[in-house]
N, C-alpha and C positions, 0 to 999 in steps of 0.2 A: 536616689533614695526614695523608697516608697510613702506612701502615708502613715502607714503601720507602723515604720521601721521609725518615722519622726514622730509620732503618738510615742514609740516607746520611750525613744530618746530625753521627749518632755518629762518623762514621765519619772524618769531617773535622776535629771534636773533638778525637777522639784525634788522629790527624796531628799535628795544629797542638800538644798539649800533648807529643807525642813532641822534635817541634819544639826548644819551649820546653824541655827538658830536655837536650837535644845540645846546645841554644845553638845552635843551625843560625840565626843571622840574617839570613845574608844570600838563603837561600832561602828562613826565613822572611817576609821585605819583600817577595817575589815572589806569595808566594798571596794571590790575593783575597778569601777571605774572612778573613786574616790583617788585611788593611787596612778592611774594613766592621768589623769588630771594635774594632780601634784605633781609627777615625770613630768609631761608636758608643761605645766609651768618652769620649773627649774632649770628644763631643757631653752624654755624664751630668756630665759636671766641671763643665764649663763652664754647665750648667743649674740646677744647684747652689749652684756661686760666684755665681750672678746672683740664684739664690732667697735664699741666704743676705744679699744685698747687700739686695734689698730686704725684708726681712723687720729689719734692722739697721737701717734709714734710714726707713720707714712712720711713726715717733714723728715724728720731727725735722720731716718733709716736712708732715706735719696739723698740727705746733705751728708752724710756719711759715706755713702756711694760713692758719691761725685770725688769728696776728698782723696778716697783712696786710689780714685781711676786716677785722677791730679797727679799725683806725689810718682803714680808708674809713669805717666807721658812723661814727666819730667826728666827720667831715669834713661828714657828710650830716644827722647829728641832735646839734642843739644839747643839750650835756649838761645843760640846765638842763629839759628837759621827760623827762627818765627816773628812774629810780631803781631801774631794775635792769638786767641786763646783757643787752640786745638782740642779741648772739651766740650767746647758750645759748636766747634765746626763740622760737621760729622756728616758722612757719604755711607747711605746704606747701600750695602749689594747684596745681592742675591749670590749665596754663596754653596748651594746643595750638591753634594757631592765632590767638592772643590777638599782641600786638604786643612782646612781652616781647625773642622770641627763642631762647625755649625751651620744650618740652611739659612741662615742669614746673617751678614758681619756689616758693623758699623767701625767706619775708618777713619779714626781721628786726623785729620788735616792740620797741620803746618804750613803757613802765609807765610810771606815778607813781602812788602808794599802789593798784597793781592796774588802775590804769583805761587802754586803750590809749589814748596820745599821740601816735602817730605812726608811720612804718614805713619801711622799708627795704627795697629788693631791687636786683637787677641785671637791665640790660637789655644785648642784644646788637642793632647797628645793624651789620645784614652786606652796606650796598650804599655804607660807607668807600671811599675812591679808592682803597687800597689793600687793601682786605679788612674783617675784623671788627673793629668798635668796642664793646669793653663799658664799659658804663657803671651806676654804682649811683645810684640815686635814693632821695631821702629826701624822705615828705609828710606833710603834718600830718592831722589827722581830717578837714577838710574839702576834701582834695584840693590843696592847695596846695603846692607844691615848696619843699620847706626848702635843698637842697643837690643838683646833682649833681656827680661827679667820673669825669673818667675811669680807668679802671682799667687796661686794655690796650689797644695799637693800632699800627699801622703805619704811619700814617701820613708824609708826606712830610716829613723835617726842615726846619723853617723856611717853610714854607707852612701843613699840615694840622696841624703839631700845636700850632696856638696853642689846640686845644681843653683841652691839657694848663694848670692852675692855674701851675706854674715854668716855664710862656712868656708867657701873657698871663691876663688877667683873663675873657674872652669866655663862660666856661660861667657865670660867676655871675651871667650876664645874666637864668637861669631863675629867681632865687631869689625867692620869691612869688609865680610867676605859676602860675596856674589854666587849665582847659579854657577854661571861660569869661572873656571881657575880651582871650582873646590872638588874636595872628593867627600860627597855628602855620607860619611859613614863614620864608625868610629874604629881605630887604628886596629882593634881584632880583626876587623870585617876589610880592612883593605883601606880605612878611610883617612883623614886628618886631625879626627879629633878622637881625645884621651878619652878613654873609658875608665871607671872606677875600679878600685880591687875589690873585686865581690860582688857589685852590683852593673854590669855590664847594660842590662834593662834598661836601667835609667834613662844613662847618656845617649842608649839608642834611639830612646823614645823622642828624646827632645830635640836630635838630629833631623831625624827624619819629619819631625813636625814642621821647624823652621825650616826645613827645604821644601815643605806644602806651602807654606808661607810666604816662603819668595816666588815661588811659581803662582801664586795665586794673585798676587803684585804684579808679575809681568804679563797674565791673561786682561787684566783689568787694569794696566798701568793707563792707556789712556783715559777712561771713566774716570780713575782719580784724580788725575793731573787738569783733567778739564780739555783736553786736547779735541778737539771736534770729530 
């Protein structure tokens, strides 16, 4: 900024606090930089009250989190193979281009006296009739599916979302089934498992996701297991 250009500047300053001291309001509402002024202030309020907001609500919002991840481990790993709390134990991997749904996945571990029992993570299936399906899965040491549930989704009310456990029973169709032994499809396509009437999308989606899922368990089964 030049000299000039800060001479002017001053020079509008004062005005405007000359202004401000006559009470001149109604010619002060007329200069424009009277009104960038007043924007700019209300823009610092307002950016404030929203910092302040979330800065207030950040606790609440992660113990809310935590809760809900809670209540799905519990859904997906039988509490009789842990003894310590697979929310605070968590294995990150590097998961890019893996079938998860995400470039990085954090893997809830399950203990018993130290030894890993089983694991946890979430997958996202993004080709849903209506968009993205997450879902968490839970498998034992040898790759086998203990639990999956779904966790978010949009699917269509009363068609798609019988993949939801408080509509129908149809996801715990997975529970023990392996890479091997299955026919990861749904029964249109040649496979094992039911498809909907009308919504065929769905159930393909959420097939083909847990079988990323389990594949992506046996590329990284040692890593999680701790196995050297």
């Amino acid at each position: 900024m030049t000299a000039a250009s800060l001479r002017q500047l001053g020079e509008k300053f004062g005005r405007l606090m000359e202004l401000l001291e006559n009470a001149d309001y109604e010619r002060l509402r007329t200069l424009l930089h009277y009104q960038g002024l007043l924007l700019a202030g209300l823009a610092c309020a307002a950016a404030l009250i929203l910092g302040l907001g979330d800065l207030s609500t950040a606790g609440s919002i992660a113990a809310r989190l935590d809760e809900d991840m809670q209540a799905s481990l519990e859904q997906v790993l039988p509490e009789d193979i842990y003894d310590n709390q697979p929310l605070h134990d968590v294995a990150h991997l590097s998961s890019a281009g893996e079938e998860t749904g995400a470039a990085d996945t954090e893997v809830y571990l399950a203990r018993k006296d130290g030894r890993v029992t089983g694991a946890a993570f979430r997958l996202v299936a993004p080709d849903g009739y209506s968009g993205n399906i997450a879902l968490i899965l839970g498998v034992d040491t040898e790759g086998r599916v203990l639990g999956v549930r779904v966790i978010a989704h949009a699917e269509t009310p009363g068609l798609g979302d019988k993949i939801e456990t408080a509509k129908s029973d149809w996801i715990k169709a997975f529970d023990g089934r392996a890479l091997e032994g299955t026919r990861w499809q749904v029964k249109k396509d040649g496979g094992d498992f039911d498809q909907f009437a009308g919504a065929t999308i769905t159930p393909r989606a959420v097939v083909k996701r847990i079988q990323g899922g389990l594949e992506f368990f046996r590329r990284h089964r040692d890593a999680i297991l701790g196995i050297p």
